[in-house]
C-alpha positions as a Markdown table, in Angstrom:
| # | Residue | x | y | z |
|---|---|---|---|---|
| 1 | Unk | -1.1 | -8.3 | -17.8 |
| 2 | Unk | -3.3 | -5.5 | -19.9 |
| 3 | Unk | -5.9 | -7.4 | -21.5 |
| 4 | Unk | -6.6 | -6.5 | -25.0 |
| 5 | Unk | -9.5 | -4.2 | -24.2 |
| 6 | Unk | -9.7 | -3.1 | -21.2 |
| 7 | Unk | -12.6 | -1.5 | -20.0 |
| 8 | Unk | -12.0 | 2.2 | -19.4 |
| 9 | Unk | -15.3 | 2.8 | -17.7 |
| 10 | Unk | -14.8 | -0.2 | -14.6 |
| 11 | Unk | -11.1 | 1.8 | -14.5 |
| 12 | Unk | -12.3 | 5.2 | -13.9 |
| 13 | Unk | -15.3 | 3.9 | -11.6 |
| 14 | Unk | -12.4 | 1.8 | -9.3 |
| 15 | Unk | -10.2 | 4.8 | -9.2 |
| 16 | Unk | -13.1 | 7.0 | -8.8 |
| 17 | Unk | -14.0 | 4.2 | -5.6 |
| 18 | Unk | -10.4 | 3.9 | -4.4 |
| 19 | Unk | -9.4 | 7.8 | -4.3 |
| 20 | Unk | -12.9 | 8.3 | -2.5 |
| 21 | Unk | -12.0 | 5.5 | 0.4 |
| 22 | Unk | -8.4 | 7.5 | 0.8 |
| 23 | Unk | -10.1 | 10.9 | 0.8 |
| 24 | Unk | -10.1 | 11.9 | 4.4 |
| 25 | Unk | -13.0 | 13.9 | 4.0 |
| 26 | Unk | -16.4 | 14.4 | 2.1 |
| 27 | Unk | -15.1 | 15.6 | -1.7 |
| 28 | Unk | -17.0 | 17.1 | -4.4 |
| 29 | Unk | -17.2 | 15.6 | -8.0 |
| 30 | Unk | -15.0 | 18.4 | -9.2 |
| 31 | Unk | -12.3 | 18.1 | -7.1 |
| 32 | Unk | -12.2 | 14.2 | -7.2 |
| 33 | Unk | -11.6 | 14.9 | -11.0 |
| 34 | Unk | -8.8 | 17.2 | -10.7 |
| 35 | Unk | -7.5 | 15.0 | -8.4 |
| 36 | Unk | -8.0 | 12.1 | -11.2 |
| 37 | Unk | -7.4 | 14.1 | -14.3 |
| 38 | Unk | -10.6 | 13.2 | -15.4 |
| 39 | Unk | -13.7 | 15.1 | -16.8 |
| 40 | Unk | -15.9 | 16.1 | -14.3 |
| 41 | Unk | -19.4 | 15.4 | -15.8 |
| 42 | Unk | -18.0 | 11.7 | -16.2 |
| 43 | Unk | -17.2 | 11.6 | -12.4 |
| 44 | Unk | -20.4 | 12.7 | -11.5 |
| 45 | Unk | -22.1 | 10.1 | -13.3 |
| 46 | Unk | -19.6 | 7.7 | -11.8 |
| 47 | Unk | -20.3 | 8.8 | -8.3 |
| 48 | Unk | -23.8 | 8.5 | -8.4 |
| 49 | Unk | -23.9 | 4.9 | -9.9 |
| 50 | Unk | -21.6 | 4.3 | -7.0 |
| 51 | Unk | -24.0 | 5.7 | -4.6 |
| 52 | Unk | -27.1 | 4.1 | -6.2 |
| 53 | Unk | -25.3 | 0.6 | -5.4 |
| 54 | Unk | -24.8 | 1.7 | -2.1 |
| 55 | Unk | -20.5 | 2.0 | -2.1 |
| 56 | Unk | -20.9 | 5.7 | -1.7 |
| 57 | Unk | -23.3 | 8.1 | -0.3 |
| 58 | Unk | -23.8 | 12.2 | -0.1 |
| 59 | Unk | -23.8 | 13.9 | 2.6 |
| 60 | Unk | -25.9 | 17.3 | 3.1 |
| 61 | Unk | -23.4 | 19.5 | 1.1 |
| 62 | Unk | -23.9 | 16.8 | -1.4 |
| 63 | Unk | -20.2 | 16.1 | -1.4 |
| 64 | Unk | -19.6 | 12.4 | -1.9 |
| 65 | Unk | -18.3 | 10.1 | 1.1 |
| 66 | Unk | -17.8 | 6.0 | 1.0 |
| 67 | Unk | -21.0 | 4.2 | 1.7 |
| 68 | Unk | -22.2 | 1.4 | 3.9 |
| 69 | Unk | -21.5 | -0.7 | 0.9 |
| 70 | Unk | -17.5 | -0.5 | 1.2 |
| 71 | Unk | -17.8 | -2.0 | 4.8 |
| 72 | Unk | -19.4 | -4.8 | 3.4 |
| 73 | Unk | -17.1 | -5.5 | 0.9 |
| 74 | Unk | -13.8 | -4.6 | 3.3 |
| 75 | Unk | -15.6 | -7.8 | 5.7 |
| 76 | Unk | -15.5 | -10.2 | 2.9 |
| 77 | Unk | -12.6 | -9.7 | 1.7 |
| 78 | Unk | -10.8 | -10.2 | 5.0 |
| 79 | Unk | -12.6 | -13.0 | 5.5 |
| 80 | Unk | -12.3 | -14.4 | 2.3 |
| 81 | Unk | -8.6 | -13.5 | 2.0 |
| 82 | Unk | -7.7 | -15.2 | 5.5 |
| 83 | Unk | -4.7 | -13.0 | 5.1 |
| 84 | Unk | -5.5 | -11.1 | 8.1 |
| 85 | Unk | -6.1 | -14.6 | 9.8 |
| 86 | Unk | -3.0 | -15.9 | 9.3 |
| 87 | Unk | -0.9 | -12.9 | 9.9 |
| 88 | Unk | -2.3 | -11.2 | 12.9 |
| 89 | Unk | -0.6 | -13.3 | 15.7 |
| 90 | Unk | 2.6 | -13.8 | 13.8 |
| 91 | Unk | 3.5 | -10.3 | 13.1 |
| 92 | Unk | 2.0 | -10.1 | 17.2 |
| 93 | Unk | 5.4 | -12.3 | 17.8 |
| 94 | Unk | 7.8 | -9.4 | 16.5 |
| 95 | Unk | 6.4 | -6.6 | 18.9 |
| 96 | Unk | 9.2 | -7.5 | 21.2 |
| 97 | Unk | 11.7 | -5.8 | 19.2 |
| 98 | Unk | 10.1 | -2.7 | 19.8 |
| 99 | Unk | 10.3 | -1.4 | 16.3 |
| 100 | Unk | 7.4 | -0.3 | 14.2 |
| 101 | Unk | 6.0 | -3.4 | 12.6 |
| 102 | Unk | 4.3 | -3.1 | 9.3 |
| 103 | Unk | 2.3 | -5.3 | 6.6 |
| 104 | Unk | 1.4 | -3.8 | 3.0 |
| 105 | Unk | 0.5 | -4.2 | -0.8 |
| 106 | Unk | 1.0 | -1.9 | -3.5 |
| 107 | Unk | -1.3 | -0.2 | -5.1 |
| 108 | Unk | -0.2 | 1.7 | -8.2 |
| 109 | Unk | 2.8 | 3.8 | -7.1 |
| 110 | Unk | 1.7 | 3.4 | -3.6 |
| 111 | Unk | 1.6 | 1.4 | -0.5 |
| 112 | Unk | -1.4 | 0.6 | 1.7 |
| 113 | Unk | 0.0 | -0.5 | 4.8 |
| 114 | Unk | -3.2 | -3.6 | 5.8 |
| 115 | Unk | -1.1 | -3.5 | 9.1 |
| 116 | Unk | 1.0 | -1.1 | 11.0 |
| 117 | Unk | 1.5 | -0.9 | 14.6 |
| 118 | Unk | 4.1 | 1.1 | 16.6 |
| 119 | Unk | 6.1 | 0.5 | 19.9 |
| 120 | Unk | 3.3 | 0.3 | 22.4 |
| 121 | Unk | 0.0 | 0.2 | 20.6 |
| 122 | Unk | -2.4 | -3.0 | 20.9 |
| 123 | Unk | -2.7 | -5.4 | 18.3 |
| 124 | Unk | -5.9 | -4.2 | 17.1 |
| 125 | Unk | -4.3 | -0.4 | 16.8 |
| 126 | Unk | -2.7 | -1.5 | 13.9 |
| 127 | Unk | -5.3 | -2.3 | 11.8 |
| 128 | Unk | -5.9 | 0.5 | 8.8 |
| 129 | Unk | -4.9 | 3.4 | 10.7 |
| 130 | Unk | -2.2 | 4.9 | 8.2 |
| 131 | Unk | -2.8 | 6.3 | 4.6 |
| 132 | Unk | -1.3 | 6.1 | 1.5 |
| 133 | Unk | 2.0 | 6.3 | 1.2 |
| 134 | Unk | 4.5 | 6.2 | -1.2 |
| 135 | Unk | 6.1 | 3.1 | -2.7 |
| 136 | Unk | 9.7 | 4.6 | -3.6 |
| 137 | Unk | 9.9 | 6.2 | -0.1 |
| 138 | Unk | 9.0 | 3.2 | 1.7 |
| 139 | Unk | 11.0 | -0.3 | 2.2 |
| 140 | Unk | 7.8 | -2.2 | 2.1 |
| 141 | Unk | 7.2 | -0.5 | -1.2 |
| 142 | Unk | 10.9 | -0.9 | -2.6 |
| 143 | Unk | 10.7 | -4.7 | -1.3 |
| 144 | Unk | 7.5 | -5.2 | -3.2 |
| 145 | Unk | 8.4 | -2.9 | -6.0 |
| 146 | Unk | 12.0 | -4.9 | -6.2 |
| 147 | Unk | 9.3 | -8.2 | -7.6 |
| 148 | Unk | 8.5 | -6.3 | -11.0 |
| 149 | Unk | 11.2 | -5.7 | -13.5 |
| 150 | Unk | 12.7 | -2.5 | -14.0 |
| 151 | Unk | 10.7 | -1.7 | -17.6 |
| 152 | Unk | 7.9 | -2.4 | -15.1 |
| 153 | Unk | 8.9 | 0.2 | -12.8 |
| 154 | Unk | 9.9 | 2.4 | -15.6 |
| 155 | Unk | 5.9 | 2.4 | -17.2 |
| 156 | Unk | 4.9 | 2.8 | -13.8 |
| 157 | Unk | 6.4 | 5.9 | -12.8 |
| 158 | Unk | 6.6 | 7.2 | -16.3 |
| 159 | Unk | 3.7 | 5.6 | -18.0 |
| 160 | Unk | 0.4 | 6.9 | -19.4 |
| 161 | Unk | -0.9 | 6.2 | -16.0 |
| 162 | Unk | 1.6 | 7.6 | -14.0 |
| 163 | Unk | 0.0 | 10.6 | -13.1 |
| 164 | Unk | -3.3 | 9.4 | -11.4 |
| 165 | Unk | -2.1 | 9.7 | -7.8 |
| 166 | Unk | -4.0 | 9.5 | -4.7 |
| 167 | Unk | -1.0 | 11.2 | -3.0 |
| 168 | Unk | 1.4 | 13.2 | -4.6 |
| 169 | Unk | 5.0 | 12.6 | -3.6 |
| 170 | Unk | 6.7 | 15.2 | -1.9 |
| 171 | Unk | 9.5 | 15.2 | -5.0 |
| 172 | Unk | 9.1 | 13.3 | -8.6 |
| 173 | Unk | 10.9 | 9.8 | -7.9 |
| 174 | Unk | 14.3 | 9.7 | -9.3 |
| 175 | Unk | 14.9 | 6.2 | -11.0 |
| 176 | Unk | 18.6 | 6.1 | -12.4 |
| 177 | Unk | 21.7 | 7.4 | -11.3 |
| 178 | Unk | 23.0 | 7.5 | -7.6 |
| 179 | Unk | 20.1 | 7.7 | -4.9 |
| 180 | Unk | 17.9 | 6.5 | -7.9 |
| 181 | Unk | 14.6 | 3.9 | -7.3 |
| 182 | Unk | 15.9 | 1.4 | -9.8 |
| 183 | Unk | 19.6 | 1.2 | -8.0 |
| 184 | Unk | 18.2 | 0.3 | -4.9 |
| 185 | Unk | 15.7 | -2.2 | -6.2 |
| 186 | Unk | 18.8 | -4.1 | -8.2 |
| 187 | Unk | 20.2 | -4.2 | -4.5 |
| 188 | Unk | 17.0 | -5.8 | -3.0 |
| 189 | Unk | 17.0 | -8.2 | -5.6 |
| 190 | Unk | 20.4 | -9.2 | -5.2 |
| 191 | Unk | 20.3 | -9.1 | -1.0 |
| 192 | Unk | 16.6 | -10.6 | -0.6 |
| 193 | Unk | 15.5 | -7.7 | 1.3 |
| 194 | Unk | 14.9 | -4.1 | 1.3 |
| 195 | Unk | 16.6 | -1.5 | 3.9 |
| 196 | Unk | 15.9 | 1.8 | 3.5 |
| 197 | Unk | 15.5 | 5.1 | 5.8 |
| 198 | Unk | 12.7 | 7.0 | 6.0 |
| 199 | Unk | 13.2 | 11.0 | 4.6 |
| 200 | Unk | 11.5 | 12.5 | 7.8 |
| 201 | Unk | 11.8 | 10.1 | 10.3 |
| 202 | Unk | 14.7 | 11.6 | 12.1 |
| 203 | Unk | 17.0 | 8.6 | 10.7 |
| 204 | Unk | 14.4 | 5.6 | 10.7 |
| 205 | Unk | 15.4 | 2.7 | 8.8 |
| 206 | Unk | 13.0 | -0.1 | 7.5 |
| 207 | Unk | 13.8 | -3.5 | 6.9 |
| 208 | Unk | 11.0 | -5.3 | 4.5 |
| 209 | Unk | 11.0 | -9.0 | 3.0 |
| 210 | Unk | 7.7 | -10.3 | 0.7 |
| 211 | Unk | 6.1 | -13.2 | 2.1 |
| 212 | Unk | 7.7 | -16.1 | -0.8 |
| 213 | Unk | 4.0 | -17.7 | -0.8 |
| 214 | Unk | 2.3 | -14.7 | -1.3 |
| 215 | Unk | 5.1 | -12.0 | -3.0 |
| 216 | Unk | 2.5 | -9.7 | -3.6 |
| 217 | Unk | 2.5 | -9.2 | 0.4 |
| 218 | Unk | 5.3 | -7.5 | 2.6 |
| 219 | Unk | 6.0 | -7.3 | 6.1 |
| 220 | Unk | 8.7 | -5.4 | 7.6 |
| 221 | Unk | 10.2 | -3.6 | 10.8 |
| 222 | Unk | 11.1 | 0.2 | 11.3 |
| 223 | Unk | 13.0 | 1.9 | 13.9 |
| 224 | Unk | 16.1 | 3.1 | 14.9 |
| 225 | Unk | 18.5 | 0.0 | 14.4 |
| 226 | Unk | 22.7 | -0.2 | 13.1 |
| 227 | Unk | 23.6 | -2.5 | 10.5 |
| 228 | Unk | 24.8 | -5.5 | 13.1 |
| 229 | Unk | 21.6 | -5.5 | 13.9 |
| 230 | Unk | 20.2 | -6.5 | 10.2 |
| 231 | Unk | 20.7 | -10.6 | 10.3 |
| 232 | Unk | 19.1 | -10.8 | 14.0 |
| 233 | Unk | 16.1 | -8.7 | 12.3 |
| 234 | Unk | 15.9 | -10.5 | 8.9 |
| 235 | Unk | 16.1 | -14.1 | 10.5 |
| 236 | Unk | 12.6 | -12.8 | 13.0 |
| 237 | Unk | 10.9 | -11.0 | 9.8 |
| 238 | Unk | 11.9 | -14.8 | 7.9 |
| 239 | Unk | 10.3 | -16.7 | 10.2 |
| 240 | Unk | 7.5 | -14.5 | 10.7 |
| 241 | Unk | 6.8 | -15.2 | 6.4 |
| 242 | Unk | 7.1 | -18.5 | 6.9 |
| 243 | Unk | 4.9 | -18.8 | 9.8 |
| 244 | Unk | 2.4 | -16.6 | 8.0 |
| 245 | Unk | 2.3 | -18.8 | 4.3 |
| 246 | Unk | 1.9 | -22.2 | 6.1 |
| 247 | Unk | -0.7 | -21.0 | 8.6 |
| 248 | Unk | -3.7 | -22.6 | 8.3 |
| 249 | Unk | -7.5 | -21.4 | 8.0 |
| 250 | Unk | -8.3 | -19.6 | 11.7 |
């Protein structure tokens, strides 16, 4: 819920933070507000409060990069979370299906896969490895995406926000109509799940539930896998929720 007054400052400085922490490489004040739609000599100033509390740094270009700080806060949060605790040797449990197995949140129009491992790779491979992605192209997103109303979804992708992306989707998301975002959200309401395919995958599909203790939280499988395959997976990604809600502390 917007609170009456939010504080534009702590908004900008987050999104400042968060686009800085995606950012693959160093990144200039300038750019970071272009990328932000916001004025540069506020960025700046932004940047080097950041810095001065130690969640970014410069390096010797004097681009910015994050700083020790976001390690720090990255620890506690696991920690303090126990998400990661809870959820690391369950979603283990589903690597026999060799699929892709994946655990994310939204953020804004996008999803940050916590978790994401593919056929082969350790457990400890899967663990913040992929970027950004986003939410209407991905069946975690649409399963998380499918918990917010459609006006919701609407001010979201239409809003006065809506343009601040870390990412920019390879096409403006269609919402109504056939193929639309809002369509296929109605269905994952209606079926519990989401199934979608992934545009460049070569065909992939994903199958994603939300955890029902924490619905703010999605896991889900993706591979190459036919529809009489869908209840056998749905049933393992189940169990795996509900062995990940009524875990307790590690």
């Amino acid at each position: 819920m917007k609170p009456a007054q939010p504080n534009q400052s702590l908004i900008d400085g987050l999104a400042c933070l968060q686009a800085l922490t995606a950012h693959a490489q160093p990144i200039g004040s300038r750019e970071l507000g272009r990328m932000l739609d916001l004025e540069p000599t506020r960025v700046n100033r932004l940047l080097k409060t950041l810095a001065y509390v130690g969640l970014a740094q410069q390096d010797a270009q004097r681009k910015y990069l994050p700083g020790p700080g976001i390690h720090v806060l990255a620890a506690q949060s696991m920690r303090g979370s126990g998400l990661f605790r809870r959820a690391i040797d369950p979603l283990g449990e589903l690597f026999d299906l060799e699929l892709q197995v994946a655990m994310g949140v939204l953020w804004g129009d996008e999803v940050c896969y916590l978790y994401h491992v593919s056929p082969g790779d350790t457990p400890g491979q899967g663990l913040g490895r992929e970027p950004l992605y986003p939410a209407a192209l991905s069946g975690v997103g649409q399963a998380l995406l499918a918990e917010m109303t459609d006006e919701q979804v609407t001010d979201l992708y239409e809003g006065p926000e809506s343009g601040r992306h870390v990412i920019v989707p390879p096409a403006p998301v269609k919402l109504s109509g056939r193929g639309g975002l809002l369509p296929a959200l109605k269905r994952a309401r209606k079926q519990g799940y989401a199934l979608s395919t992934t545009p460049e995958s070569g065909g992939d599909r994903t199958l994603a539930i939300v955890l029902p203790g924490t619905p703010d939280v999605a896991i889900g499988v993706a591979g190459q896998f036919d529809d009489a395959s869908v209840p056998m997976l749905l049933g393992r990604l189940r169990a795996t929720a509900t062995e990940i809600d009524t875990a307790g502390p590690a």
